[in-house]
N, CA and C atoms as an extended XYZ file, in Angstrom:
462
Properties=species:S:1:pos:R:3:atomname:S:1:resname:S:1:resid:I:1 pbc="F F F"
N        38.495       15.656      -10.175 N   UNK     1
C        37.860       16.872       -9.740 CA  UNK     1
C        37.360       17.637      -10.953 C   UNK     1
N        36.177       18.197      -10.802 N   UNK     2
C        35.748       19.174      -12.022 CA  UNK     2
C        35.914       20.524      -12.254 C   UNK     2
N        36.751       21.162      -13.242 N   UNK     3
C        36.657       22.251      -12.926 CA  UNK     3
C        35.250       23.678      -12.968 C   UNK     3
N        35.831       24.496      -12.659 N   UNK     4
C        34.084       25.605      -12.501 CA  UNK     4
C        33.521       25.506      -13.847 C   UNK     4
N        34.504       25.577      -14.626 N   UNK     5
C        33.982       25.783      -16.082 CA  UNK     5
C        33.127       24.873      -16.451 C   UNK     5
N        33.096       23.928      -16.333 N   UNK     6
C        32.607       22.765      -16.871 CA  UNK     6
C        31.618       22.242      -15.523 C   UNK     6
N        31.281       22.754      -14.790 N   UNK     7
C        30.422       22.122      -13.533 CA  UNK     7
C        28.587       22.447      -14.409 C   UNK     7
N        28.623       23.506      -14.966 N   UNK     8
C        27.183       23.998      -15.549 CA  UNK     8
C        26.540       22.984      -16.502 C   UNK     8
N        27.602       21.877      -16.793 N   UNK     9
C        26.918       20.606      -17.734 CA  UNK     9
C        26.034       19.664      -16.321 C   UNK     9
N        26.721       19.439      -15.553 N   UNK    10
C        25.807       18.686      -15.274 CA  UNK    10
C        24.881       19.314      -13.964 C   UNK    10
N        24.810       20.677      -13.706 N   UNK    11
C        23.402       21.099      -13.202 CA  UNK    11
C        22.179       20.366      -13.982 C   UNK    11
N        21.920       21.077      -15.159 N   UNK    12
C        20.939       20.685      -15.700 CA  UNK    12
C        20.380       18.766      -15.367 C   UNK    12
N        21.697       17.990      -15.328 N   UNK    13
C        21.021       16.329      -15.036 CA  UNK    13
C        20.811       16.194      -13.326 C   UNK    13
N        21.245       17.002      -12.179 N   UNK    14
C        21.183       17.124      -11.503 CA  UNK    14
C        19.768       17.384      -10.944 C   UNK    14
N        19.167       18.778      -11.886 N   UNK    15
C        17.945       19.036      -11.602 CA  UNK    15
C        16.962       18.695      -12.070 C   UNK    15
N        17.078       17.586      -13.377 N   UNK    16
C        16.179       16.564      -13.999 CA  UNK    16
C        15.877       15.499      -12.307 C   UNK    16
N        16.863       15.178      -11.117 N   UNK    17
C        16.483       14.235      -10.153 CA  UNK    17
C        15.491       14.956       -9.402 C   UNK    17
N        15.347       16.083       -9.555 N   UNK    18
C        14.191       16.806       -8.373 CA  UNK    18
C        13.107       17.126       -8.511 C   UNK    18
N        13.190       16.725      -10.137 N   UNK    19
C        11.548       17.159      -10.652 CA  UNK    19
C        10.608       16.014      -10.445 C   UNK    19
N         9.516       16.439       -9.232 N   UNK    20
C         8.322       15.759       -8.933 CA  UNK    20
C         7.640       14.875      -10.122 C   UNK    20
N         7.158       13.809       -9.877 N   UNK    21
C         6.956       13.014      -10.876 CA  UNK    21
C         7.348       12.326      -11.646 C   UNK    21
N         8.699       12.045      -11.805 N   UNK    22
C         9.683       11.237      -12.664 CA  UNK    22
C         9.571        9.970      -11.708 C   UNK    22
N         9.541        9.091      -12.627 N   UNK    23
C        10.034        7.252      -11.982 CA  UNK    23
C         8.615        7.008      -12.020 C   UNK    23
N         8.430        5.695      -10.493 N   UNK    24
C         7.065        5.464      -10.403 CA  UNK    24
C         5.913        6.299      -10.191 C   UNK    24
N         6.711        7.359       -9.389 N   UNK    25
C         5.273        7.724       -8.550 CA  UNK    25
C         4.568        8.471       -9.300 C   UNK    25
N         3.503        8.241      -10.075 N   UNK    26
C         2.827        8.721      -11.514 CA  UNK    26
C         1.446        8.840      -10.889 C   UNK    26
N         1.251        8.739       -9.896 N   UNK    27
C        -0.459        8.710       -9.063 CA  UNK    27
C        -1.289        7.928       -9.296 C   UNK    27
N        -0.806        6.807      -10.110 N   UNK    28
C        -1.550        5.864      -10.080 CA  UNK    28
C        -2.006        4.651       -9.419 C   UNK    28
N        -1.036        4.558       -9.026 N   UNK    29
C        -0.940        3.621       -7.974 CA  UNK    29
C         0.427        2.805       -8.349 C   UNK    29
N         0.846        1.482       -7.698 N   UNK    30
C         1.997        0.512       -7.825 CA  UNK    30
C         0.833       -0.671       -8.832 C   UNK    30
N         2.026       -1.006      -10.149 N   UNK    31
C         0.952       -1.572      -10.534 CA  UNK    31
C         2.093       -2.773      -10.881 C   UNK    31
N         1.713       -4.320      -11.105 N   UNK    32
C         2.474       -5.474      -10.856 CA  UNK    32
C         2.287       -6.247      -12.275 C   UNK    32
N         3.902       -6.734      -12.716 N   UNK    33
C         3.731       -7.113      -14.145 CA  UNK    33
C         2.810       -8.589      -14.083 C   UNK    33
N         2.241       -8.480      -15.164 N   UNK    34
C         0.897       -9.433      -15.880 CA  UNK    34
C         1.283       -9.765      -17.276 C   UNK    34
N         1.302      -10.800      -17.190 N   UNK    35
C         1.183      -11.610      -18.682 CA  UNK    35
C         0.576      -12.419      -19.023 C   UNK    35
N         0.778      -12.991      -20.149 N   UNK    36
C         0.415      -14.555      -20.125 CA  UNK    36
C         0.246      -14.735      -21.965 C   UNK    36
N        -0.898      -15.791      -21.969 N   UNK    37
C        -0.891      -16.625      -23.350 CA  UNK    37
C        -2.488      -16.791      -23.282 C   UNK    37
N        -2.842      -16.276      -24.822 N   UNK    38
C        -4.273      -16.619      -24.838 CA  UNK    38
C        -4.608      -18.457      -25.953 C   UNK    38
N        -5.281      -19.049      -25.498 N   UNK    39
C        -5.627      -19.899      -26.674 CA  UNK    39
C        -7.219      -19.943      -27.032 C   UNK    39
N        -7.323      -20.382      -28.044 N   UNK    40
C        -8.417      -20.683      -28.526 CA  UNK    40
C        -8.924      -21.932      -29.662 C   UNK    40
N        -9.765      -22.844      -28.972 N   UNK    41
C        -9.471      -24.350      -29.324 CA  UNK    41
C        -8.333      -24.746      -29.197 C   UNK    41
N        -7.562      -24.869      -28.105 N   UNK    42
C        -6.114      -25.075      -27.455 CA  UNK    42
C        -5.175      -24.678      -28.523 C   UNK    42
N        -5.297      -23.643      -29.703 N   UNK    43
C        -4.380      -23.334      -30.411 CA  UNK    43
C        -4.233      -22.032      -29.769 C   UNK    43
N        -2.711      -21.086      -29.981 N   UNK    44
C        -2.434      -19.606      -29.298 CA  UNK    44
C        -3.028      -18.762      -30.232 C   UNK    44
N        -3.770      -18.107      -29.951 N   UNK    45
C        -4.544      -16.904      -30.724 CA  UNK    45
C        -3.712      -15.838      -31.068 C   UNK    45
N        -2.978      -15.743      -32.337 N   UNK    46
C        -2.174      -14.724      -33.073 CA  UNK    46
C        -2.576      -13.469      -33.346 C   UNK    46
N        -3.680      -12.836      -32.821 N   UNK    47
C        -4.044      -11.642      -33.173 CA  UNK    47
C        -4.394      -10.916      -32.137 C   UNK    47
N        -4.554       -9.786      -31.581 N   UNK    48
C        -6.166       -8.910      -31.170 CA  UNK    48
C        -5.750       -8.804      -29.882 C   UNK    48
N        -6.516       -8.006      -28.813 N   UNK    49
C        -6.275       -7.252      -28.035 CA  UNK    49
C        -7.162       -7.998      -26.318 C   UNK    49
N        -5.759       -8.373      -25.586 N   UNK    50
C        -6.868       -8.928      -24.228 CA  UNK    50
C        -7.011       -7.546      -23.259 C   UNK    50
N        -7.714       -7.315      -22.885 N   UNK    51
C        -8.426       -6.155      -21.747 CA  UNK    51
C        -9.077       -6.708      -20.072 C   UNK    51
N        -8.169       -5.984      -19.206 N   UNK    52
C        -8.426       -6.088      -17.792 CA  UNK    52
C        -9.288       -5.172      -17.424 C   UNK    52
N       -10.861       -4.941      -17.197 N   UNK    53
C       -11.656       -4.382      -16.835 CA  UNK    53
C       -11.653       -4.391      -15.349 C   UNK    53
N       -12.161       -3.347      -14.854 N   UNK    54
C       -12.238       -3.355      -13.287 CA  UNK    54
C       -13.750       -4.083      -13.039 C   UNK    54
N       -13.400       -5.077      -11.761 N   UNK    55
C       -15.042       -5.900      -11.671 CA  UNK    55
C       -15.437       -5.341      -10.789 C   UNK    55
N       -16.955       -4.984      -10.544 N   UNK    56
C       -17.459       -4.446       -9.511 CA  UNK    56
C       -16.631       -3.651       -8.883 C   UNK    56
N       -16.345       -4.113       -7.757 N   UNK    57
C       -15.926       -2.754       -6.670 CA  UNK    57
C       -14.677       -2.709       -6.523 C   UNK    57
N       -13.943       -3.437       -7.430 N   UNK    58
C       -12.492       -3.456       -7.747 CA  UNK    58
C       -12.061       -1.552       -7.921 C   UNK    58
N       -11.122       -1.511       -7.278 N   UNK    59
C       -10.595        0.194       -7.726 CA  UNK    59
C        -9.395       -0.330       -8.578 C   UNK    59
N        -9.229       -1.271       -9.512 N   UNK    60
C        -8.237       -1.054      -10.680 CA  UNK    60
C        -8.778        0.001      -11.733 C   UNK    60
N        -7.840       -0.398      -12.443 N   UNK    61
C        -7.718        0.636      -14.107 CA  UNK    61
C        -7.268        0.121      -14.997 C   UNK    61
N        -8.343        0.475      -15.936 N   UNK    62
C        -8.128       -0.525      -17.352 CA  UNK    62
C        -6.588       -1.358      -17.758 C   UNK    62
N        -6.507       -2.146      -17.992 N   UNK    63
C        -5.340       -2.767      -18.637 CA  UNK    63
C        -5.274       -3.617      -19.634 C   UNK    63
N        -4.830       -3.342      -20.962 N   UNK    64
C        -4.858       -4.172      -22.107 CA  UNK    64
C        -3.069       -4.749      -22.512 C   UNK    64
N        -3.109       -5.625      -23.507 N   UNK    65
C        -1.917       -6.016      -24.028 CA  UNK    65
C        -2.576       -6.519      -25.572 C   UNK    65
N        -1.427       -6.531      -26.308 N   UNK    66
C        -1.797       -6.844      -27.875 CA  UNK    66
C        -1.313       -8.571      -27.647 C   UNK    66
N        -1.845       -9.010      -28.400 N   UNK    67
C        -1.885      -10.503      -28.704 CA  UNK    67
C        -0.147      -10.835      -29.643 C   UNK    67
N         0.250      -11.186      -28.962 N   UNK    68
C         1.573      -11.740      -30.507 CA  UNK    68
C         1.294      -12.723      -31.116 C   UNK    68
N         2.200      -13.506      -32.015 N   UNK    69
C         1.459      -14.121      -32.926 CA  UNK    69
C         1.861      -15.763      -32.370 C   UNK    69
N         2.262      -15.757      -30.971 N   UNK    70
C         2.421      -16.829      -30.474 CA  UNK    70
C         1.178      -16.830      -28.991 C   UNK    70
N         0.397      -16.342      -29.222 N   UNK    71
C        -0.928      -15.899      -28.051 CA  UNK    71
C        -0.438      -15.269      -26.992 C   UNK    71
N         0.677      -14.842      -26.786 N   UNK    72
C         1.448      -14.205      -25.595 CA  UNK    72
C         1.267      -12.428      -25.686 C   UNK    72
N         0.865      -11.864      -24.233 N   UNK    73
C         0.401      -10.679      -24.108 CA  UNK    73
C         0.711      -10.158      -22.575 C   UNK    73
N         1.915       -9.067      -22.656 N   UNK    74
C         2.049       -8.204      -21.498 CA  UNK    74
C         1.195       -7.613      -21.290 C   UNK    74
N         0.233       -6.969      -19.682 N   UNK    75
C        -0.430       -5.891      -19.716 CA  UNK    75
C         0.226       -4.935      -19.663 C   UNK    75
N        -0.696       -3.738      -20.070 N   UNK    76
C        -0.148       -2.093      -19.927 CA  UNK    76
C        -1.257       -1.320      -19.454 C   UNK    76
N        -1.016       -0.898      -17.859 N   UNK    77
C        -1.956        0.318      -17.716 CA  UNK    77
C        -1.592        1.519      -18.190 C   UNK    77
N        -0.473        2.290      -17.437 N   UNK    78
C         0.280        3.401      -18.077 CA  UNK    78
C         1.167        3.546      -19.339 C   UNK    78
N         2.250        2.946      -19.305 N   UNK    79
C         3.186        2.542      -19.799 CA  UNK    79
C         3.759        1.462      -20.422 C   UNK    79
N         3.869        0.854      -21.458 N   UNK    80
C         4.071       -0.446      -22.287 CA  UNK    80
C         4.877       -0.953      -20.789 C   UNK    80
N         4.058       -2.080      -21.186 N   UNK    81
C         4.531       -3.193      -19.912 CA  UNK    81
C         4.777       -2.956      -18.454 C   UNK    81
N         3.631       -1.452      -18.103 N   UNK    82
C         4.094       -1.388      -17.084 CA  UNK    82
C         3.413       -2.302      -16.016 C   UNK    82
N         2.282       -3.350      -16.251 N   UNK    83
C         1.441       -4.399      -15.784 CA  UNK    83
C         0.073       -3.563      -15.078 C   UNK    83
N        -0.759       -3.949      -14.261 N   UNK    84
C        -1.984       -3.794      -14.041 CA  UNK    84
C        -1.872       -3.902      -12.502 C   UNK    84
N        -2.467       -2.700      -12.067 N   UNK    85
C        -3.147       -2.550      -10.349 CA  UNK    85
C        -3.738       -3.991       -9.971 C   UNK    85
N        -3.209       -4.406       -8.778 N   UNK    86
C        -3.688       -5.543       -7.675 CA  UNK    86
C        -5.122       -5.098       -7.416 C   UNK    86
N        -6.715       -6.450       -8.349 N   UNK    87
C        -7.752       -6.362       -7.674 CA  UNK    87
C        -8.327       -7.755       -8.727 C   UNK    87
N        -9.911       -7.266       -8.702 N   UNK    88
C       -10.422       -8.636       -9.447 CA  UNK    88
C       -10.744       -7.499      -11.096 C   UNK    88
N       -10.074       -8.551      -12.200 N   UNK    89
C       -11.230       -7.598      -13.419 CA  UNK    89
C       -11.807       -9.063      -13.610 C   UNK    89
N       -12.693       -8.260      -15.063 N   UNK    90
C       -13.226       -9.302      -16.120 CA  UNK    90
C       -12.460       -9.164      -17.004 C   UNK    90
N       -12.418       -9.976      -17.733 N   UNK    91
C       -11.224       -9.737      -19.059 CA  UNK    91
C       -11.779      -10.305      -20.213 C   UNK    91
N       -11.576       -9.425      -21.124 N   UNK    92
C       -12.532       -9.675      -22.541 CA  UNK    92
C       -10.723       -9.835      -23.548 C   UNK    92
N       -11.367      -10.689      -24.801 N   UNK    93
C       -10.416      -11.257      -25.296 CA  UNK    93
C       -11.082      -10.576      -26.961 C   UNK    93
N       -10.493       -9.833      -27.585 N   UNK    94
C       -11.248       -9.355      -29.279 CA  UNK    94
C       -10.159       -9.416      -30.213 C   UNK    94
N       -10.552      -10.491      -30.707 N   UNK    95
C        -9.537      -10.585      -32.236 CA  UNK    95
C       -10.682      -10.714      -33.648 C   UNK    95
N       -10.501       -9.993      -34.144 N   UNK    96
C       -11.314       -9.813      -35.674 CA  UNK    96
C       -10.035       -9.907      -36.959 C   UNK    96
N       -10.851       -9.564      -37.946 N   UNK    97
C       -10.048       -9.365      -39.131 CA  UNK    97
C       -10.951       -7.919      -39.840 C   UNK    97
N       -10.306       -7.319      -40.255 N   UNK    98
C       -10.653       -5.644      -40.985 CA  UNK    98
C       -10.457       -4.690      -40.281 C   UNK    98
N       -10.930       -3.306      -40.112 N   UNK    99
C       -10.149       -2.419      -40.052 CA  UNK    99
C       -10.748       -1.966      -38.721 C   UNK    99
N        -9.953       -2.558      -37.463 N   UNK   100
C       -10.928       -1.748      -35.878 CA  UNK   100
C       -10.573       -0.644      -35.541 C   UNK   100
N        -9.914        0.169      -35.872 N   UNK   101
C        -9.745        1.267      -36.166 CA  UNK   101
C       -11.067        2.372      -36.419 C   UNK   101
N       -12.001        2.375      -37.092 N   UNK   102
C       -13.002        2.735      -37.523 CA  UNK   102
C       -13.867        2.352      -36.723 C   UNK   102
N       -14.108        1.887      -35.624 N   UNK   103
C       -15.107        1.132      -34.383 CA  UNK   103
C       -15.022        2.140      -33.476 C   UNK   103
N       -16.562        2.375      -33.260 N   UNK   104
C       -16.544        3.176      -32.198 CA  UNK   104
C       -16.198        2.552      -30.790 C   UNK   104
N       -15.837        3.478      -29.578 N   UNK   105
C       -15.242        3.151      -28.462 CA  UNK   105
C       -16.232        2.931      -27.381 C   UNK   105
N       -16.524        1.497      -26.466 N   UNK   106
C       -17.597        1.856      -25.417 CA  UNK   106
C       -16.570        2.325      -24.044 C   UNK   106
N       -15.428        2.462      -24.253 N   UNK   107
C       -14.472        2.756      -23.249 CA  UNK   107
C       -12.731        2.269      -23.794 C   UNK   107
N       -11.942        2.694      -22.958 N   UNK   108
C       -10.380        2.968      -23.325 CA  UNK   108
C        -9.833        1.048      -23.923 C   UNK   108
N        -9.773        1.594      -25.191 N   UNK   109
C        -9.494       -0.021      -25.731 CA  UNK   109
C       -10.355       -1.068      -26.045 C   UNK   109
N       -11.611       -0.651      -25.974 N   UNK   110
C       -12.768       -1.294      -25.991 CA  UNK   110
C       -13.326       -0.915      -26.774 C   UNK   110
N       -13.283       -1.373      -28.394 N   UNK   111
C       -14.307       -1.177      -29.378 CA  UNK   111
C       -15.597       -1.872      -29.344 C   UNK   111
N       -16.559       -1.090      -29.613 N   UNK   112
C       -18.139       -1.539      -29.792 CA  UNK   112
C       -18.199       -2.518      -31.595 C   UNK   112
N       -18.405       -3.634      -30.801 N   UNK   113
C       -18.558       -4.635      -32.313 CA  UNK   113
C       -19.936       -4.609      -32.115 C   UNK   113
N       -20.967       -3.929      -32.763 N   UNK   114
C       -22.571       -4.431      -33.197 CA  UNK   114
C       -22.923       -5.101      -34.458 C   UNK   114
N       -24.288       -5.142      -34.186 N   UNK   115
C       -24.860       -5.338      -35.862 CA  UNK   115
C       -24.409       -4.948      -36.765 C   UNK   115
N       -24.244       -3.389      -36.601 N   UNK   116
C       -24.109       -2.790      -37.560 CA  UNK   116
C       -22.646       -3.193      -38.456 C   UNK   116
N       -21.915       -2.898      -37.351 N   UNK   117
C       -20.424       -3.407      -38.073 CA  UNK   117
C       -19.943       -4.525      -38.388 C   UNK   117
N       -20.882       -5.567      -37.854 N   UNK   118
C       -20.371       -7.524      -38.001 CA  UNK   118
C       -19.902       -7.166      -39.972 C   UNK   118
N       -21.043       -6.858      -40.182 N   UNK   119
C       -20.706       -7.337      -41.886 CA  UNK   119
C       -19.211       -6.571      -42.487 C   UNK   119
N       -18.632       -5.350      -41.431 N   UNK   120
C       -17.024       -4.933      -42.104 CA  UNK   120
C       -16.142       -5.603      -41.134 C   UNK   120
N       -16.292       -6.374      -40.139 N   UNK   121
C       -15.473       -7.089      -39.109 CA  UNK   121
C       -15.790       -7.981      -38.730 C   UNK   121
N       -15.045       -9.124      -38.949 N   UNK   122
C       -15.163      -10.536      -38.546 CA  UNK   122
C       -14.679      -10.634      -37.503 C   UNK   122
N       -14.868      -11.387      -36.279 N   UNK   123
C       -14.756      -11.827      -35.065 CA  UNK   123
C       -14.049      -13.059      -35.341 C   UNK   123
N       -12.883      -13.189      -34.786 N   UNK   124
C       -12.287      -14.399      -34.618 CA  UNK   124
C       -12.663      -15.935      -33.666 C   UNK   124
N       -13.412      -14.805      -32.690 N   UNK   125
C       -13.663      -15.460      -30.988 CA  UNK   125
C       -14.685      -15.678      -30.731 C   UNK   125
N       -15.969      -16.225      -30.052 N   UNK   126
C       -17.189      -15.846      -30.011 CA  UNK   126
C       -17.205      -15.153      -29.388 C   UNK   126
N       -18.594      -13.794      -29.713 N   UNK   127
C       -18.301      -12.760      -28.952 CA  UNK   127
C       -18.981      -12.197      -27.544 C   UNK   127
N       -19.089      -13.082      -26.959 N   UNK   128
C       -18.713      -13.264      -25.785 CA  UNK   128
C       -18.141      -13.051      -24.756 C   UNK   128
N       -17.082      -13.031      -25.437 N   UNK   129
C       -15.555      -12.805      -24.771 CA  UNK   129
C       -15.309      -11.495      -24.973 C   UNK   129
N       -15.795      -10.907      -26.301 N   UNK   130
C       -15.740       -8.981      -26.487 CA  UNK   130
C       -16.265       -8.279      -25.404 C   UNK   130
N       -17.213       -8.400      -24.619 N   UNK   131
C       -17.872       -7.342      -24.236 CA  UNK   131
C       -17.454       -7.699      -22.526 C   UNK   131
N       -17.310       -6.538      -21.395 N   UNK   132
C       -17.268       -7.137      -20.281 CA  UNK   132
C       -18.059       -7.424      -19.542 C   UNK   132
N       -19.621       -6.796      -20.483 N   UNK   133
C       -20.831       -7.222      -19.160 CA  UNK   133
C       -21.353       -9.022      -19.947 C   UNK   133
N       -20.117       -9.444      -21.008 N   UNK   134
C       -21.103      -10.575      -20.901 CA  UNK   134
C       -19.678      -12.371      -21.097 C   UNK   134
N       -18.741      -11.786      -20.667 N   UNK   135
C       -17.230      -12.328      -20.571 CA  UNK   135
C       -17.903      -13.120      -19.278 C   UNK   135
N       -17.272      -14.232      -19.902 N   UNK   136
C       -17.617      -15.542      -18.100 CA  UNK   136
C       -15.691      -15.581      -17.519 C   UNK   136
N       -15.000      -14.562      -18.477 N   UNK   137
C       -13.411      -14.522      -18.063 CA  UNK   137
C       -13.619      -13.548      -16.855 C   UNK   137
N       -12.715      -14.453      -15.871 N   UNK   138
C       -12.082      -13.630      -14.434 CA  UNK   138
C       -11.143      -13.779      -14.050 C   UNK   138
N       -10.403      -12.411      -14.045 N   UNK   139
C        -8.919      -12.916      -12.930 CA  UNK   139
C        -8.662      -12.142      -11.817 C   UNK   139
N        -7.511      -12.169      -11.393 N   UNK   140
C        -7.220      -11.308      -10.033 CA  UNK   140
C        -5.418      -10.952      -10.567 C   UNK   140
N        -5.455       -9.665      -10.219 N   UNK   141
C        -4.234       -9.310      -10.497 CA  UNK   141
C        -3.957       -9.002       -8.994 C   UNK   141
N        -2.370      -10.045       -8.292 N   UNK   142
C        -2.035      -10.055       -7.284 CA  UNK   142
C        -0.768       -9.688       -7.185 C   UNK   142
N        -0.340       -8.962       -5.570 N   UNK   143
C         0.427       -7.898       -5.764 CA  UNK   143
C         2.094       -8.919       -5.646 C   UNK   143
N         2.161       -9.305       -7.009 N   UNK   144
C         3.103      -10.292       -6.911 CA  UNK   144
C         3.493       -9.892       -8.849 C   UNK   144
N         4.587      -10.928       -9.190 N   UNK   145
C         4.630      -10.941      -10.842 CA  UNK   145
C         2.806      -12.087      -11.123 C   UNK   145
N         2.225      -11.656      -11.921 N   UNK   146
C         0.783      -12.939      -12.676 CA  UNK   146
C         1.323      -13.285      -13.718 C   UNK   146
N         1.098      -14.578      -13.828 N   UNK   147
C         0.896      -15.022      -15.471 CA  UNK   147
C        -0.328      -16.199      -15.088 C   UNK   147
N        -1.021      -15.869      -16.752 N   UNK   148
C        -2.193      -16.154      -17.287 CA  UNK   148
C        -2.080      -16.981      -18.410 C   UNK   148
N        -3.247      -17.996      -18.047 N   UNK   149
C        -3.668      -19.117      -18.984 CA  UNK   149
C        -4.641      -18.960      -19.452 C   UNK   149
N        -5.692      -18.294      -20.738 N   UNK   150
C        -6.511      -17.955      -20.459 CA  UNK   150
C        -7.106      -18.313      -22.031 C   UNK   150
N        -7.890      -19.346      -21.642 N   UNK   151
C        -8.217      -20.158      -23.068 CA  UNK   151
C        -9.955      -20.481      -22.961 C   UNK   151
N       -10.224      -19.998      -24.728 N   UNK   152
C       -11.343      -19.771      -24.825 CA  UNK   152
C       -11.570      -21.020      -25.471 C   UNK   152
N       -13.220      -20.872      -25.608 N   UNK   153
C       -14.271      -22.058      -26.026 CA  UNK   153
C       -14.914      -21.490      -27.108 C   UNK   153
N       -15.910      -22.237      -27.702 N   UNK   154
C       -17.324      -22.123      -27.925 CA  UNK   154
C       -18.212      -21.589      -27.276 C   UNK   154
């Protein structure tokens, strides 16, 4: 049993459970873990950033994951690893070498590689695979756990 004195410690964790918005329900929707492994020339691509674009009339929301150095990549819409909304994206794959940091943005996680910048950033990938209006990559994030195989060419 607790006595009175000591009951005022745990109000405060009590009323951390009632505050609207804690846990999932973040308004985003329910979103379902996504992973997988990128290769390139059937080797795992150790660097750079894969991105879940919404396709057409898809109502997802962006989702990226960083590349490890074994080609393996959780998505994150909200929250590290919290996975990606059930629909169809395109998915662009960008690994360079120099500083992308300094790249301007055509949207959330999506640096603009042009002319201008090829000569301070090398492209690992053909780029192709950078941009989403010109990626022949498609997947479907289904309202289940995904994992992805998702291996590039020439």
């Amino acid at each position: 049993m607790f006595s009175r004195s000591r009951s005022w410690v745990w109000l405060p964790a009590i009323g951390l459970l009632a505050i609207p918005g804690c846990g999932e329900d973040d308004g985003i929707g329910h979103r379902f873990r996504a992973y997988g492994v990128v290769t390139y020339k059937g080797k795992p691509l150790p660097k750079g950033t894969v991105t879940f674009v919404p396709d057409g009339g898809s109502d997802g929301r962006v989702a990226t994951g960083e590349l490890a150095e074994d080609g393996s990549f959780t998505l994150t819409t909200h929250v590290t690893g919290d996975g990606a909304l059930a629909g169809k994206y395109r998915v662009t794959v960008l690994s360079t070498e120099g500083d992308r940091s300094k790249l301007p943005r055509v949207g959330p996680g999506i640096p603009l590689i042009d002319r201008k910048h090829r000569p301070v950033i090398k492209e690992l990938v053909p780029s192709k695979y950078c941009n989403p209006s010109t990626t022949p990559l498609r997947e479907e994030v289904k309202p289940q756990t995904n994992r992805y195989e998702i291996k590039l060419d020439d």
